[in-house]
N, CA, C and O atoms as a DFTB+ gen file, in Angstrom:
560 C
 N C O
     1  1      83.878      53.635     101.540
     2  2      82.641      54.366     101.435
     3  2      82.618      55.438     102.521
     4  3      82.925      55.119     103.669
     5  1      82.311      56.547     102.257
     6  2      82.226      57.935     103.320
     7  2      81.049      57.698     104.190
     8  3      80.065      57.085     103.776
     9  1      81.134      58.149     105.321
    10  2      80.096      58.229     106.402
    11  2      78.836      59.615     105.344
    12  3      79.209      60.646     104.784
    13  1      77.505      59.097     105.429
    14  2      76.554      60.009     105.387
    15  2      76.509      60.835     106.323
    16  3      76.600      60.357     107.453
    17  1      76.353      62.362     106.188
    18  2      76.538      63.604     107.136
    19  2      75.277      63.502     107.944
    20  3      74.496      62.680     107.465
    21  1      74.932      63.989     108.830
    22  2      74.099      63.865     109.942
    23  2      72.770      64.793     108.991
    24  3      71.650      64.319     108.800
    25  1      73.001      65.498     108.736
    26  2      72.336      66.746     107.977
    27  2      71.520      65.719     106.718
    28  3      70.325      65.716     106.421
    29  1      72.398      65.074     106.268
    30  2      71.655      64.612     105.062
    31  2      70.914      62.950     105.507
    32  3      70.301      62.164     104.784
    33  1      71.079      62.907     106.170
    34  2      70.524      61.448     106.808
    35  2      69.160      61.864     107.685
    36  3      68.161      61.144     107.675
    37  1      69.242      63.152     108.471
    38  2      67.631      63.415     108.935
    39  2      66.665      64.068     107.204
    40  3      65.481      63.988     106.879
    41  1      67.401      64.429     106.772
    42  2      66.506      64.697     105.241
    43  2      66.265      63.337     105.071
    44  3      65.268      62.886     105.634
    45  1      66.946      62.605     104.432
    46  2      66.677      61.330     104.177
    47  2      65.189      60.743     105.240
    48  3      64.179      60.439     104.605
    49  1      65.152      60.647     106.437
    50  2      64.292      60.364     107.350
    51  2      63.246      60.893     107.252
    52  3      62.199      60.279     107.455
    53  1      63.313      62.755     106.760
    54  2      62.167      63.562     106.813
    55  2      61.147      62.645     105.402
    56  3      59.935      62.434     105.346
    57  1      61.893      62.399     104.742
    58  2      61.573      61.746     103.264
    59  2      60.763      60.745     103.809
    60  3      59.557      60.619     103.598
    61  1      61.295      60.208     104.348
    62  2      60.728      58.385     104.578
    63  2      59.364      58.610     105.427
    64  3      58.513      57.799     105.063
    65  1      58.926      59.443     106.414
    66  2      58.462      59.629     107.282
    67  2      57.351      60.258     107.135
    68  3      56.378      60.075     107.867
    69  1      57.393      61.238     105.966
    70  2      56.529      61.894     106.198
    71  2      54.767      61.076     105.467
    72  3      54.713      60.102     104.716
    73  1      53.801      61.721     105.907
    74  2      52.798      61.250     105.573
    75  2      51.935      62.120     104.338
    76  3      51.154      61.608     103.535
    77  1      52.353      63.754     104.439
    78  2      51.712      64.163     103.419
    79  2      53.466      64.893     102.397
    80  3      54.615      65.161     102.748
    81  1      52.436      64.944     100.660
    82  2      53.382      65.135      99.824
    83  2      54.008      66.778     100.710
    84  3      53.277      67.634     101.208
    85  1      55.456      66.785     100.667
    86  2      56.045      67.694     100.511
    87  2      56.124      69.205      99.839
    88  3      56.449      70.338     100.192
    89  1      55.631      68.534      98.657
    90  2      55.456      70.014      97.344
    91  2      54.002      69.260      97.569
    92  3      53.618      68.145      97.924
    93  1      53.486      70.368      97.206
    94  2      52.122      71.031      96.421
    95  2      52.377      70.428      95.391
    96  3      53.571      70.390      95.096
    97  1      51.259      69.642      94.333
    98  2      51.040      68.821      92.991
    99  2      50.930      70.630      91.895
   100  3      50.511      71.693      92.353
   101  1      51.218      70.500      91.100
   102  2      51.147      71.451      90.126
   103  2      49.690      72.071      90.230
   104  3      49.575      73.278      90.444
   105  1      48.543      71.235      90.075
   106  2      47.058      71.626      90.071
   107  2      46.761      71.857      91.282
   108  3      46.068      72.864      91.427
   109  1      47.079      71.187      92.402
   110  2      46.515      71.904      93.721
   111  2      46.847      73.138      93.789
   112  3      46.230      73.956      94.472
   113  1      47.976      73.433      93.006
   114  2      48.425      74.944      92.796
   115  2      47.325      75.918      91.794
   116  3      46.721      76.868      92.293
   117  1      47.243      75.717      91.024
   118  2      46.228      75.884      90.056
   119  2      44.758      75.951      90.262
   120  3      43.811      76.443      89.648
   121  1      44.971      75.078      91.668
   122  2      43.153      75.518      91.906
   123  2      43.885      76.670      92.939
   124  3      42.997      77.518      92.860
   125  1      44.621      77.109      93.601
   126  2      45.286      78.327      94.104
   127  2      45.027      77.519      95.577
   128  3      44.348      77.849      96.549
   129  1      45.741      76.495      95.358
   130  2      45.559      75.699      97.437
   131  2      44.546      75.781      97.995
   132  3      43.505      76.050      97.395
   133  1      44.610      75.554      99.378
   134  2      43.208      75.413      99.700
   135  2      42.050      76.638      99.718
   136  3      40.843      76.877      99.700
   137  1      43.094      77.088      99.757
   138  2      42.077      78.646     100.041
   139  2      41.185      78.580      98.760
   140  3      39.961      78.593      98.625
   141  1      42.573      78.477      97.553
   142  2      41.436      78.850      96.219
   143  2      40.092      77.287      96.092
   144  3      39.001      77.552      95.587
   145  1      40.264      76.349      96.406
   146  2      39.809      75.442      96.750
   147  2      38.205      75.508      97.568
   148  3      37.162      74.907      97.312
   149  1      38.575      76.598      98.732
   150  2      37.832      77.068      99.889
   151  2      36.507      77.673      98.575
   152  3      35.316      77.362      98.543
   153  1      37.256      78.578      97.643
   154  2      36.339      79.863      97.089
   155  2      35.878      78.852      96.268
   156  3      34.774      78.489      96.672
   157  1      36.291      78.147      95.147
   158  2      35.749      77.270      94.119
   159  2      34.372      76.095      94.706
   160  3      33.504      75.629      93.968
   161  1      34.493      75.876      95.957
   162  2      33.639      75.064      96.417
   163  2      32.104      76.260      96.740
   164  3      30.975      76.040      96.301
   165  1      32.442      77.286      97.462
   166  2      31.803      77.960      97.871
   167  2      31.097      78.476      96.612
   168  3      29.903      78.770      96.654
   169  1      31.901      78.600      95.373
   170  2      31.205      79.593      94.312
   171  2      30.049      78.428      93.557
   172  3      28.929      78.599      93.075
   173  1      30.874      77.263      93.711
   174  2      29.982      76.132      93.215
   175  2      28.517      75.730      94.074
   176  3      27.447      75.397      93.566
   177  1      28.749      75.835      95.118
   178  2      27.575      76.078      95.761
   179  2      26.785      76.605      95.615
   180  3      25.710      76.006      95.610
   181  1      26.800      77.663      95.461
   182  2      25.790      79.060      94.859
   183  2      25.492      78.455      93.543
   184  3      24.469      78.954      93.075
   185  1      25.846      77.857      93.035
   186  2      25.515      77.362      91.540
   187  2      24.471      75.967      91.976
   188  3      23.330      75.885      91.522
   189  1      24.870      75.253      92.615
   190  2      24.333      74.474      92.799
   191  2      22.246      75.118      93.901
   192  3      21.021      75.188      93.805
   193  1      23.102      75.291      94.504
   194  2      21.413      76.079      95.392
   195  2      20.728      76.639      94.394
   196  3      19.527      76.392      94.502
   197  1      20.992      77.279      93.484
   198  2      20.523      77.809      92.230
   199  2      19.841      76.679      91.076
   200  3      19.195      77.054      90.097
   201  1      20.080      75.467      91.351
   202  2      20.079      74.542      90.285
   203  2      18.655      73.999      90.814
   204  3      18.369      73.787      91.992
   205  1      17.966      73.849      89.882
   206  2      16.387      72.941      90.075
   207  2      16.322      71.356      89.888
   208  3      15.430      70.562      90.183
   209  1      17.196      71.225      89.476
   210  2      17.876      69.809      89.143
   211  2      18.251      68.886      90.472
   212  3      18.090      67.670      90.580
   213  1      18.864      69.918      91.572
   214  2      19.288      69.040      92.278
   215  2      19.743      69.979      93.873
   216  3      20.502      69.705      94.803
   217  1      18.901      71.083      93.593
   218  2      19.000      71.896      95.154
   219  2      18.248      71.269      96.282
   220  3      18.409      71.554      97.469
   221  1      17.287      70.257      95.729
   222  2      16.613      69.510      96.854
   223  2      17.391      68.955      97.808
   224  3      17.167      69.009      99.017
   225  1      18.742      68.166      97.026
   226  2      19.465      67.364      97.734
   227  2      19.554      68.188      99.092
   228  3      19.104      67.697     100.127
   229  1      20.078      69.315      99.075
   230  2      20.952      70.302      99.537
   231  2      20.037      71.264     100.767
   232  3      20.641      72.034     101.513
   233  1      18.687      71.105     100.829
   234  2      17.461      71.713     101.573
   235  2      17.629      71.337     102.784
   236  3      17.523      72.314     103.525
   237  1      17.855      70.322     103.382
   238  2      17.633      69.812     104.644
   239  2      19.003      69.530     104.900
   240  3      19.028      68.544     105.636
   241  1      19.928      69.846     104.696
   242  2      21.758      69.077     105.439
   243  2      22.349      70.377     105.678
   244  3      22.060      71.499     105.263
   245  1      23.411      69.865     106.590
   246  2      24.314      71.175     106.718
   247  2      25.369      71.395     105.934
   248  3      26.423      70.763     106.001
   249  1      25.109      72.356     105.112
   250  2      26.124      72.398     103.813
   251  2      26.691      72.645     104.029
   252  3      27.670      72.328     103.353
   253  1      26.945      73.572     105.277
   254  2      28.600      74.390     105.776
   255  2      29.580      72.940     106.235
   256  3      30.774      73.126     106.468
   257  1      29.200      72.013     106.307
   258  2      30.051      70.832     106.464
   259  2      29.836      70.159     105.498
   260  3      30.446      69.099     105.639
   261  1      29.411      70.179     104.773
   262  2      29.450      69.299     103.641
   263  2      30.258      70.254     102.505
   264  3      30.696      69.653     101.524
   265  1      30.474      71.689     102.589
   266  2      31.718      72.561     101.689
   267  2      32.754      71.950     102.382
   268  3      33.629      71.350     101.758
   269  1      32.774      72.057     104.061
   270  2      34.293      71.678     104.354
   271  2      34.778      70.246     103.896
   272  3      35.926      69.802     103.882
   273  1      33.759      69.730     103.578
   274  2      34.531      67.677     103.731
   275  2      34.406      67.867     102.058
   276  3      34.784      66.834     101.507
   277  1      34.012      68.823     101.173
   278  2      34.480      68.622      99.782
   279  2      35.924      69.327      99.538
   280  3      36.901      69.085      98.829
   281  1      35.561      70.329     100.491
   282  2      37.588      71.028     100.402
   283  2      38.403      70.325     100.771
   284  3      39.509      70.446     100.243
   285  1      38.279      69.648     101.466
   286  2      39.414      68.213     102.518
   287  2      39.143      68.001     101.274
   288  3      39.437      68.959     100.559
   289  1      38.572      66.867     100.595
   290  2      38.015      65.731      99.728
   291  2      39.022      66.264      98.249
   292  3      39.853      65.437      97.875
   293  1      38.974      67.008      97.807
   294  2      39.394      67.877      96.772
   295  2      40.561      68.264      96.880
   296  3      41.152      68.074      95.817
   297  1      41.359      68.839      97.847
   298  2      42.711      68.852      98.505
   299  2      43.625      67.663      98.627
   300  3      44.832      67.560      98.411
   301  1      42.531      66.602      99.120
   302  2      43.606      65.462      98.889
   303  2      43.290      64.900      97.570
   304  3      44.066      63.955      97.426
   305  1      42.641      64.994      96.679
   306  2      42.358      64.267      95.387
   307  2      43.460      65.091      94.640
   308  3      44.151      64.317      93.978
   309  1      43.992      66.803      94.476
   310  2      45.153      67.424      94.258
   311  2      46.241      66.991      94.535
   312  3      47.237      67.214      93.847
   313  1      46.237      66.226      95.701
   314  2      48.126      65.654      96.199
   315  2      47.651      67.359      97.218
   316  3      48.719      67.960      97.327
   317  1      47.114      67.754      97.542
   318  2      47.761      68.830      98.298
   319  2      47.557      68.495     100.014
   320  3      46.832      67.537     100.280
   321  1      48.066      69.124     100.954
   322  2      48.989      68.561     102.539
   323  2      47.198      68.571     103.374
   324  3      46.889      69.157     104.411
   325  1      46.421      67.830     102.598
   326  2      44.979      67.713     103.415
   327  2      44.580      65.962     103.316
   328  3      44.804      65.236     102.347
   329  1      43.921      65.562     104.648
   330  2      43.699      64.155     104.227
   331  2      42.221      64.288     104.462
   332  3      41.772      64.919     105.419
   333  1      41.479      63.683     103.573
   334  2      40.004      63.223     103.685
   335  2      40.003      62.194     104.288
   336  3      40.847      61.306     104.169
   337  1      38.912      62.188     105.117
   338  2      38.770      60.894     106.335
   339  2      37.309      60.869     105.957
   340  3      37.035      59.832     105.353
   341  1      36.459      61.546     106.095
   342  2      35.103      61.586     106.111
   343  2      34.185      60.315     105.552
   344  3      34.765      59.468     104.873
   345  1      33.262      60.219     105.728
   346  2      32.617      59.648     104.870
   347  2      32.899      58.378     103.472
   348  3      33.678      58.925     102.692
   349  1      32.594      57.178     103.027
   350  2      32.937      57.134     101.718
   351  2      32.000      57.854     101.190
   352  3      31.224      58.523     101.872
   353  1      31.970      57.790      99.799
   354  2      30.967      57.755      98.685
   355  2      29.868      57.380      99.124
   356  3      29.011      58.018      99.737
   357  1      29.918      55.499      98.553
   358  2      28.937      54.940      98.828
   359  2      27.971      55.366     100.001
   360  3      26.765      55.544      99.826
   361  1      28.695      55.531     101.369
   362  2      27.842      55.756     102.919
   363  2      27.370      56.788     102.661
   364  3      26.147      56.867     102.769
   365  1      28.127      57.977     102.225
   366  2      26.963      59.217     102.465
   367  2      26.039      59.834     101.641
   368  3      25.452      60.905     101.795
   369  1      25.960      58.666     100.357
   370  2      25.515      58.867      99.261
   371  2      24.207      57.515      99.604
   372  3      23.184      57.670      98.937
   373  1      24.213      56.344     100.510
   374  2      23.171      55.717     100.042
   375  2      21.722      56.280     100.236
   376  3      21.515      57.276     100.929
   377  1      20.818      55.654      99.647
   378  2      19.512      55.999      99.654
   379  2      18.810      57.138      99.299
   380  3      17.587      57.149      99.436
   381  1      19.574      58.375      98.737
   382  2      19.662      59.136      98.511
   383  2      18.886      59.566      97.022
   384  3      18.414      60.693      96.873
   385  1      18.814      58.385      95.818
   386  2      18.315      57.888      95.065
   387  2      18.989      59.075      93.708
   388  3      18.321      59.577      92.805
   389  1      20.136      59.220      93.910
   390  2      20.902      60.530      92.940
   391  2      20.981      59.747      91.743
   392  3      21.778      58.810      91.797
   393  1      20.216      59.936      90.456
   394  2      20.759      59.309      89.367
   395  2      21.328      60.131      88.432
   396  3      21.139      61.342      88.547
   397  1      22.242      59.545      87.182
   398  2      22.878      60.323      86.116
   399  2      23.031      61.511      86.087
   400  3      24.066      62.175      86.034
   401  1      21.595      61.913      86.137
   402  2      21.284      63.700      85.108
   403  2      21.956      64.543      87.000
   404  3      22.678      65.533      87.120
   405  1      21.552      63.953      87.770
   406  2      22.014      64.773      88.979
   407  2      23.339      65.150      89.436
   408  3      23.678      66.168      90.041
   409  1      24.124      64.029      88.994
   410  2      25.359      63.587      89.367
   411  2      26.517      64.842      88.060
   412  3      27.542      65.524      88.041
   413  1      25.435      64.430      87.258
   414  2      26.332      65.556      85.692
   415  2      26.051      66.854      86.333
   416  3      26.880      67.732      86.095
   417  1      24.914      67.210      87.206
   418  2      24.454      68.454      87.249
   419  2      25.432      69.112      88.149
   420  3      25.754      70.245      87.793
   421  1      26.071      68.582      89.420
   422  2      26.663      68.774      90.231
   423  2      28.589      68.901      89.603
   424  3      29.447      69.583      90.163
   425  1      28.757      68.215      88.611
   426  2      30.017      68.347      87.858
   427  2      29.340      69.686      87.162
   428  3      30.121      70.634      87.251
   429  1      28.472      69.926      86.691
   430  2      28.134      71.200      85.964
   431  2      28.577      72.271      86.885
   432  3      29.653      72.855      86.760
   433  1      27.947      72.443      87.560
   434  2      28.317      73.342      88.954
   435  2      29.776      73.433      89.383
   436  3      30.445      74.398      89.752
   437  1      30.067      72.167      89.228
   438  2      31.955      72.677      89.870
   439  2      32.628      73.313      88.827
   440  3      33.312      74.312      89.050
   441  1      32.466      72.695      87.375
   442  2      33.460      73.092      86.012
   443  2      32.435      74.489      86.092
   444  3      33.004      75.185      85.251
   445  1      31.709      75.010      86.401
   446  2      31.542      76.944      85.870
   447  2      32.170      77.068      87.011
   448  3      33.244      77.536      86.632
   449  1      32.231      76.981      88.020
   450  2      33.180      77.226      89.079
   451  2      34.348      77.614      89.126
   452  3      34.853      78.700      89.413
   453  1      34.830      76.457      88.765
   454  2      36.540      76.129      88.177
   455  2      36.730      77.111      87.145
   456  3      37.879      77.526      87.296
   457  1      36.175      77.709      86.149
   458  2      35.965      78.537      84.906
   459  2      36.103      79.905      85.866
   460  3      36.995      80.740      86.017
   461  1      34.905      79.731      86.379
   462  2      34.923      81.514      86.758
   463  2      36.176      81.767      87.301
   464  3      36.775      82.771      86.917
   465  1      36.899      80.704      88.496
   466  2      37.922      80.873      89.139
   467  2      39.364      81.267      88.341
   468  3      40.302      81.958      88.738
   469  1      39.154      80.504      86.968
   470  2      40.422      80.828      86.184
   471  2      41.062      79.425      86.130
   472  3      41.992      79.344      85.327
   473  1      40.771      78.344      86.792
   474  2      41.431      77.167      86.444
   475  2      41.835      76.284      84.919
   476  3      41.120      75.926      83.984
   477  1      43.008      76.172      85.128
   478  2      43.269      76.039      83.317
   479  2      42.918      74.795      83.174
   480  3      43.441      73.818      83.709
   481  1      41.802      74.830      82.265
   482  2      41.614      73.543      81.376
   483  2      42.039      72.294      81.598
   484  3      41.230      71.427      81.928
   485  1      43.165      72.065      81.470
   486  2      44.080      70.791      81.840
   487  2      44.103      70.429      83.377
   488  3      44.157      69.274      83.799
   489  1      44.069      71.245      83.937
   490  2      43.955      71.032      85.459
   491  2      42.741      70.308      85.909
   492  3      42.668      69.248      86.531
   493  1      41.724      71.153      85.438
   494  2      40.419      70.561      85.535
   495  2      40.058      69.593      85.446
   496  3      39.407      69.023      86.321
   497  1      40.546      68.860      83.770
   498  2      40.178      67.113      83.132
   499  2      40.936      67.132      84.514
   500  3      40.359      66.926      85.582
   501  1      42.361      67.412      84.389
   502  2      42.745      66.045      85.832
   503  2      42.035      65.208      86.387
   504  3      41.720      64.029      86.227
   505  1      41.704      66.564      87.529
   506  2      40.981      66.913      88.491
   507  2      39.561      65.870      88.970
   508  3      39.233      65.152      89.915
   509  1      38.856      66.461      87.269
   510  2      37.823      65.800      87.023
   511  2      37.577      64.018      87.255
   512  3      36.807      63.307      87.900
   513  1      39.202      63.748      85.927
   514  2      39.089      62.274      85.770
   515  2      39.420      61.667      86.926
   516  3      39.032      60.503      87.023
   517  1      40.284      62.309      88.217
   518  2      40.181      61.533      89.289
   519  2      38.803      61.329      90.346
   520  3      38.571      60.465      91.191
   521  1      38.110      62.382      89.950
   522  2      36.715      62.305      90.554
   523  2      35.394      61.492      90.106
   524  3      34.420      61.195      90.797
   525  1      35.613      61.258      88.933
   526  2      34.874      60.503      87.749
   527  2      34.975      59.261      88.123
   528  3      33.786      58.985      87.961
   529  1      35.466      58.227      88.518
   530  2      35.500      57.016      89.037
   531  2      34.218      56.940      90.533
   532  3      33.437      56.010      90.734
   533  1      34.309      57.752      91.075
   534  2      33.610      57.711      92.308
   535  2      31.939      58.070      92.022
   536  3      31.279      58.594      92.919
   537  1      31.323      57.735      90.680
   538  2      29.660      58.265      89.809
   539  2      29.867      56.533      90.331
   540  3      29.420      56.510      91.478
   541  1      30.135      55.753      90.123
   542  2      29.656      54.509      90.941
   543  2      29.310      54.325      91.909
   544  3      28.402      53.506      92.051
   545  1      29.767      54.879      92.841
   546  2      29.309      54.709      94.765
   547  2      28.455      55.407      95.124
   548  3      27.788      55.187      96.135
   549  1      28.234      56.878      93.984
   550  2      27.248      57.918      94.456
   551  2      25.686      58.066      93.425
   552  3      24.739      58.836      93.580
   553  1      25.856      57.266      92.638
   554  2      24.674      57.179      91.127
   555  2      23.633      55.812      91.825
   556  3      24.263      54.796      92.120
   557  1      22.315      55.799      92.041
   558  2      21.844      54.622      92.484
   559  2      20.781      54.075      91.131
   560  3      20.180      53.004      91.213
């Protein structure tokens, strides 16, 4: 059996070691990384402050941190090189009393978002269906 080259044995290591994915996931690409990520949150916002449904939430908090911990949040739900630490669901969602129609309203707001931005279709369901599990921790 041949000795492994020095060269290909720290690759090998870089592999084992590392903590975030290497490549970019196809859709983190597609939402255009974080940056495009950065704009899609921001444009959704404006949609949302706009919304009568559920701008109350949004009156009294600091949204400029609550865009950044959805871009983390959203970045790593992509596979893309960001880790969400923040908050769960459940914690920053209790008592809050957000039911159904609010929770759809706020997916309303991201998918015209995602639309205006140009995000293709398929990216989106992804996107979506990995976010769709978490209407349990945040729906009271």
């Amino acid at each position: 059996m041949k000795p492994i080259s020095t060269t290909i044995q720290l690759l090998i290591l870089v592999f084992a070691v590392s903590t975030q994915p290497l490549f970019a996931s196809d859709d983190f690409k597609a939402f255009g990384g974080k940056e495009g990520l950065t704009t899609i949150v921001d444009t959704a916002f404006e949609h949302i402050l706009n919304d009568q449904r559920i701008n109350s939430f949004f009156q009294e908090t600091d949204n400029e941190f609550i865009k950044e911990q959805l871009v983390l949040q959203f970045c790593d739900v992509l596979d893309g090189p960001c880790k969400y630490d923040g908050a769960s669901m459940k914690d920053s969602h209790v008592g809050l009393n957000i039911k159904r129609e609010h929770f759809n309203a706020l997916v309303e707001a991201v998918r015209k978002s995602m639309h205006t931005h140009n995000v293709p279709f398929a990216s989106q369901n992804r996107f979506l269906a990995k976010l769709a599990p978490m209407h349990a921790d945040i729906i009271e």
